[in-house]
C-alpha positions as CSV (number, residue, x, y, z in Angstrom):
1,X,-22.6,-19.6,-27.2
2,X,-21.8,-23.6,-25.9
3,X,-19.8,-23.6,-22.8
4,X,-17.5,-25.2,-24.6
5,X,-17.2,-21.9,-27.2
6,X,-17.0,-20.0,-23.9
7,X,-13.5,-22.1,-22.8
8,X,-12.2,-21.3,-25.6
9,X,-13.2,-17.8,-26.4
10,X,-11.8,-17.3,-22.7
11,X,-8.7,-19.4,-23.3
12,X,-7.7,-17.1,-26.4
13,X,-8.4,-14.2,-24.4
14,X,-6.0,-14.9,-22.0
15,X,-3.6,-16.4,-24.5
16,X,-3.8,-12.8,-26.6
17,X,-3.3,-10.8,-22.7
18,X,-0.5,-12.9,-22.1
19,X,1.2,-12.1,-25.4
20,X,0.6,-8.4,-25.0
21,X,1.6,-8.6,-21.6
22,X,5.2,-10.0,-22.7
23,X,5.1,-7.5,-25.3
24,X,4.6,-4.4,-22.8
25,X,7.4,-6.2,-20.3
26,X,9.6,-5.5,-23.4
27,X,9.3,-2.1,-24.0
28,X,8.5,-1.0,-20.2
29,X,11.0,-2.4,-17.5
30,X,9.4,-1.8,-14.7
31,X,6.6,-4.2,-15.5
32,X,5.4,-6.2,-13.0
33,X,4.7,-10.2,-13.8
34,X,1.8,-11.6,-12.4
35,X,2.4,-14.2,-10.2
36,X,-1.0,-16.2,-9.4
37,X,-4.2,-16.9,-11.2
38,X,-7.5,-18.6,-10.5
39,X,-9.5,-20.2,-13.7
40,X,-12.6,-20.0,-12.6
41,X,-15.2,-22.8,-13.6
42,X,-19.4,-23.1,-13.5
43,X,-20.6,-24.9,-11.1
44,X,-23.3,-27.9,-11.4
45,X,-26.3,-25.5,-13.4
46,X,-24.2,-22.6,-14.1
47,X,-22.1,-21.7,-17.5
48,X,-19.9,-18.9,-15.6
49,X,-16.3,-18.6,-16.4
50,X,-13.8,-16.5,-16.0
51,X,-9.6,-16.1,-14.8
52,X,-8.7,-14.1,-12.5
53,X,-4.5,-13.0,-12.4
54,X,-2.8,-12.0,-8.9
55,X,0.8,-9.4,-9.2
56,X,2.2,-8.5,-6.3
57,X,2.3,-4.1,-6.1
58,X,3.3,-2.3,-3.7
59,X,0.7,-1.9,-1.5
60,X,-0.4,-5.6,-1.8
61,X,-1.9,-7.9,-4.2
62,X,-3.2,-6.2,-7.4
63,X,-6.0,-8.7,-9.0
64,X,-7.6,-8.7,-12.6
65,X,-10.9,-10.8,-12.4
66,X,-12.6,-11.4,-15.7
67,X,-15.5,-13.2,-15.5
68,X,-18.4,-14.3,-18.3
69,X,-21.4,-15.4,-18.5
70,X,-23.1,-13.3,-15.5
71,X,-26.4,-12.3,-14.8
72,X,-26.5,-8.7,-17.2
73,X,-26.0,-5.8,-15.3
74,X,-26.5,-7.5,-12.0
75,X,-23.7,-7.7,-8.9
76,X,-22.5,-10.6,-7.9
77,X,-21.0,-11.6,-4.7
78,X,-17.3,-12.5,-4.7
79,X,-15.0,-14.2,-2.2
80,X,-11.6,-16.2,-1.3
81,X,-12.7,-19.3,0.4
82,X,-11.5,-21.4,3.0
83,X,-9.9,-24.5,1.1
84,X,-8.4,-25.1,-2.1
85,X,-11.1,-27.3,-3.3
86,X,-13.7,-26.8,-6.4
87,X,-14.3,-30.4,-6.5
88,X,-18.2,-30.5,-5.2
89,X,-20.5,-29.6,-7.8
90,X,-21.9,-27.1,-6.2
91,X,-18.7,-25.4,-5.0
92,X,-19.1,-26.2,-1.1
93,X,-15.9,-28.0,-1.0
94,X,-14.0,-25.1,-1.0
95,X,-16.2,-23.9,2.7
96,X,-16.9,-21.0,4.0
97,X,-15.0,-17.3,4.0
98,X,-11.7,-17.2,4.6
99,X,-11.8,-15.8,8.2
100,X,-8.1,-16.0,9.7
101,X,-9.0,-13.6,12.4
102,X,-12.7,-14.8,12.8
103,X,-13.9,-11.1,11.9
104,X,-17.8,-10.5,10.7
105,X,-18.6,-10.3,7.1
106,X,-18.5,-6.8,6.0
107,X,-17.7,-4.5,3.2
108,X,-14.0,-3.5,2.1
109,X,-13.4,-0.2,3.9
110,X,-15.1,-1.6,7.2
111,X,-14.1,-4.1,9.4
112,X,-14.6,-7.4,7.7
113,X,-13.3,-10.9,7.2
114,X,-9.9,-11.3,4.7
115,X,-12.2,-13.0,2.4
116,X,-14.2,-10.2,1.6
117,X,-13.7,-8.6,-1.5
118,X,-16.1,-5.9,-3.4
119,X,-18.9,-7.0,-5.6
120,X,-18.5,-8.2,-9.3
121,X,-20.3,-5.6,-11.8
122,X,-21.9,-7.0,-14.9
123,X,-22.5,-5.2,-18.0
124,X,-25.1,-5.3,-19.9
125,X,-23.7,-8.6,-21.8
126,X,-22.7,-10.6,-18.3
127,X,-19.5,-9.2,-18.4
128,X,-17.2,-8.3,-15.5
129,X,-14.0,-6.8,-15.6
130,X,-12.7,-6.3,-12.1
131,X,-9.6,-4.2,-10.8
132,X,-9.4,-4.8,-7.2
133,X,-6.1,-3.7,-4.5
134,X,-5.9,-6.4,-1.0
135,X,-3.8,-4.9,0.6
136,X,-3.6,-6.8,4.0
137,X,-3.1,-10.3,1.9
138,X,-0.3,-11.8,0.6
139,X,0.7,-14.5,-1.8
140,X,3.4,-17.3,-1.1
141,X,4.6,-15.6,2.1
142,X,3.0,-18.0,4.3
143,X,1.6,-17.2,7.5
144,X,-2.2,-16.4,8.5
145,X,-3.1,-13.8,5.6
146,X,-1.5,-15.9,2.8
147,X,-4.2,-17.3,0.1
148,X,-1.7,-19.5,-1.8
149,X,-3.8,-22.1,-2.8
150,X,-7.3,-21.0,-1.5
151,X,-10.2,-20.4,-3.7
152,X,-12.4,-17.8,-4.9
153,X,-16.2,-18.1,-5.5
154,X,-18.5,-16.2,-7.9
155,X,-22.1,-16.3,-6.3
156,X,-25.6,-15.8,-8.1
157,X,-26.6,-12.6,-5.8
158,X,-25.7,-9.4,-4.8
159,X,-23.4,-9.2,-1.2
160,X,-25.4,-7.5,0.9
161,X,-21.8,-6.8,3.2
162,X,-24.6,-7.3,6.4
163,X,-26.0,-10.7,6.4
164,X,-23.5,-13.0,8.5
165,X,-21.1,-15.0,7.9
166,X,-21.5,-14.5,3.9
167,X,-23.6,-12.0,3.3
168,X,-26.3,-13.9,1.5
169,X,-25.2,-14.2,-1.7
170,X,-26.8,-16.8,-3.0
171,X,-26.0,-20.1,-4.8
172,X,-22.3,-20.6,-5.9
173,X,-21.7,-20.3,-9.4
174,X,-18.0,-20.5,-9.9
175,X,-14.8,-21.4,-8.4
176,X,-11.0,-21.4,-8.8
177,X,-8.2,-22.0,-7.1
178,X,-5.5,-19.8,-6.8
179,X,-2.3,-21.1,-8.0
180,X,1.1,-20.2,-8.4
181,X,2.4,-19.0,-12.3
């Protein structure tokens, strides 16, 4: 498939969630809306894509990431960045980690930086459908833990949750920044 066939097999895929999303609000009450999203985009060399959908839970921030066009059955690191900014084509504009408290890079579980977040698992096509729980961030609340507006990165490698600050990764491969619905 073209990049471009990508966008828009992506772009109806979301279109379709949406729809059956309003549908479900319908019939269940208690649903939830979502209430940011990242589209992620390849960077310079890369075809990755992907959106990934924030709602707010009880515990925290619920996420959805799903992300084409990986590496088959391979990890992939996956982070919120510093700044708001996938302008660089190689995704360094949006820095490093985000790091409010200056932690070390480490696994979810540990002790580790805010912008830690677990792995993304291809399948055997490149696909990754991700359901993760942060439950010491927020969205729109302000203050230090507050990733309004931040970005998240894809990278080519496996996080190894050791190497500091970013756990050697690899090359970035995607970014978004996360917005407000």
């Amino acid at each position: 498939m073209t990049l471009r066939e990508n966008i828009r097999t992506l772009l109806l895929a979301t279109a379709c969630a949406s729809l059956l999303g309003a549908a479900w609000a319908q019939e269940a009450p208690s649903f939830t809306p979502p209430i940011a999203h990242a589209h992620l985009l390849p960077t310079q060399g890369s075809n990755v894509l992907g959106t990934v959908v924030f709602t707010k839970v009880a515990k925290g921030l619920q996420i959805h990431a799903h992300v084409l066009n990986l590496q088959p059955s391979q990890q992939h690191g996956f982070h919120i960045h510093e700044k708001g900014n996938c302008k660089s084509p190689d995704g360094s504009s949006a820095g490093g980690h985000y790091n409010p408290e200056g932690k070390a890079h480490g696994a979810m579980g540990a002790d580790h930086h805010a912008g830690d977040l677990p792995a993304l698992q291809a399948n055997e096509l490149g696909i990754a459908d991700a359901h993760l729980l942060l439950t010491d961030l927020n969205f729109g609340n302000g203050g230090a833990k507050d990733i309004a507006g931040l970005s998240l990165i894809v990278h080519a490698q496996p996080d190894d949750y050791k190497t500091q600050p970013s756990g050697n990764s690899g090359p970035r491969i995607a970014c978004g920044v996360i917005q407000a619905l």
